[in-house]
N, C-alpha and C positions, 0 to 999 in steps of 0.2 A: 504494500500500500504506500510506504512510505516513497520507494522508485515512481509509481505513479502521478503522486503530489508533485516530488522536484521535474517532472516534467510538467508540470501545469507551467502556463504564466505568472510572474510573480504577485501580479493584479489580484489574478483566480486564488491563487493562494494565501493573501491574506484577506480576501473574502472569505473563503472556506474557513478559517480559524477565527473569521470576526463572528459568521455563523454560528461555530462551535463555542463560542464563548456566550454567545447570546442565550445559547442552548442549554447553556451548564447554567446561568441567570436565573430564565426560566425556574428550571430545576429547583434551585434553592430557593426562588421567592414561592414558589406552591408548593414548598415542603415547610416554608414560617407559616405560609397561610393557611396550612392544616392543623398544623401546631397550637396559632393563634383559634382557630376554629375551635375545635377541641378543650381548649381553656376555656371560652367562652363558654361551651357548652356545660362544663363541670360548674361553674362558677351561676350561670342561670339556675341547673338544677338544686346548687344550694342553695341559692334562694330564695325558691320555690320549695325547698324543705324548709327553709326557717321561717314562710308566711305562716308556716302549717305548726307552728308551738308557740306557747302562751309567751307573751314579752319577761315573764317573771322566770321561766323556767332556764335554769343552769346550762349554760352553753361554754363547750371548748374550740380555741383556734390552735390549729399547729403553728407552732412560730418553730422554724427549722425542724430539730427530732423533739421537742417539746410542745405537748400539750399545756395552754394557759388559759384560763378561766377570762372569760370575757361576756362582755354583756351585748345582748342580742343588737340593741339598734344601732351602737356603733360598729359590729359587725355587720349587719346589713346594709349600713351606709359604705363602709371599705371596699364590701363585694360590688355595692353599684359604681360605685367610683370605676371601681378595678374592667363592669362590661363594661362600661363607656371607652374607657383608655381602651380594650380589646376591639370595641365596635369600631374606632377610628382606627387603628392599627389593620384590623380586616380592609377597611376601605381603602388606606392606602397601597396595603398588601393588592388589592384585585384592580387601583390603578393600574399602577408598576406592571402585574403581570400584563394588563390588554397593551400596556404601550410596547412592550417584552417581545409580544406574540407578535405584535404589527410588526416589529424591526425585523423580527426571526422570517413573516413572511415576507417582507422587502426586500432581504439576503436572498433568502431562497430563489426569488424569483429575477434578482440581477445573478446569480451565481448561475442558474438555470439558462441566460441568456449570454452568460459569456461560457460555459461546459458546450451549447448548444454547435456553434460552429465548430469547436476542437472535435466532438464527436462526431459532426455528421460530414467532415472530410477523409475522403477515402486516402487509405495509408498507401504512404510508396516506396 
């Protein structure tokens, strides 16, 4: 593969590797934005369990590997705080990716048109 590349033009070639980096981008921003997803999701369900117990009743937070005695509304307040900041981080997260995708398929499709003539000339 690698013989194949150094015979590309040097153009195509750092098109191809600008693609491939776009690609690996990609990659990592929809592996935060599952991440972030995921957190979001835990952190709704918690507080969708603490609508569901009495404001007086004994509640713990883990703070690191410790459980600590905390009181429900300033807990409930922290965990809203906490989707907001995840709701904005999602949204920036699924900009990044559509602008990601757009680049990825611009590459694609100048890479597509400069690969296009090298392929379709007959070898001599």
């Amino acid at each position: 593969m690698s013989d194949e590349l150094s015979k590309l033009p040097p153009n195509v070639q750092e098109r191809l590797l600008r693609l491939q980096q776009l690609q690996q981008t990609l990659q990592s921003v929809l592996a935060q934005k599952q991440q972030v997803e995921m957190e979001k999701s835990e952190v709704e369900q918690t507080i969708t369990e603490l609508q569901k117990t009495q404001d007086d009743t004994t509640i713990y937070k883990a703070i690191g590997s410790l459980l600590v005695k905390a009181e429900k509304p300033k807990v409930t307040e922290e965990l809203t705080e906490r989707k907001e900041l995840l709701n904005t981080r999602s949204t920036v997260l699924t900009r990044q990716e559509e602008r990601i995708r757009s680049q990825v398929k611009e590459a694609q499709t100048k890479l597509q048109e400069d690969l296009t003539p090298v392929t379709g000339q007959p070898s001599s």
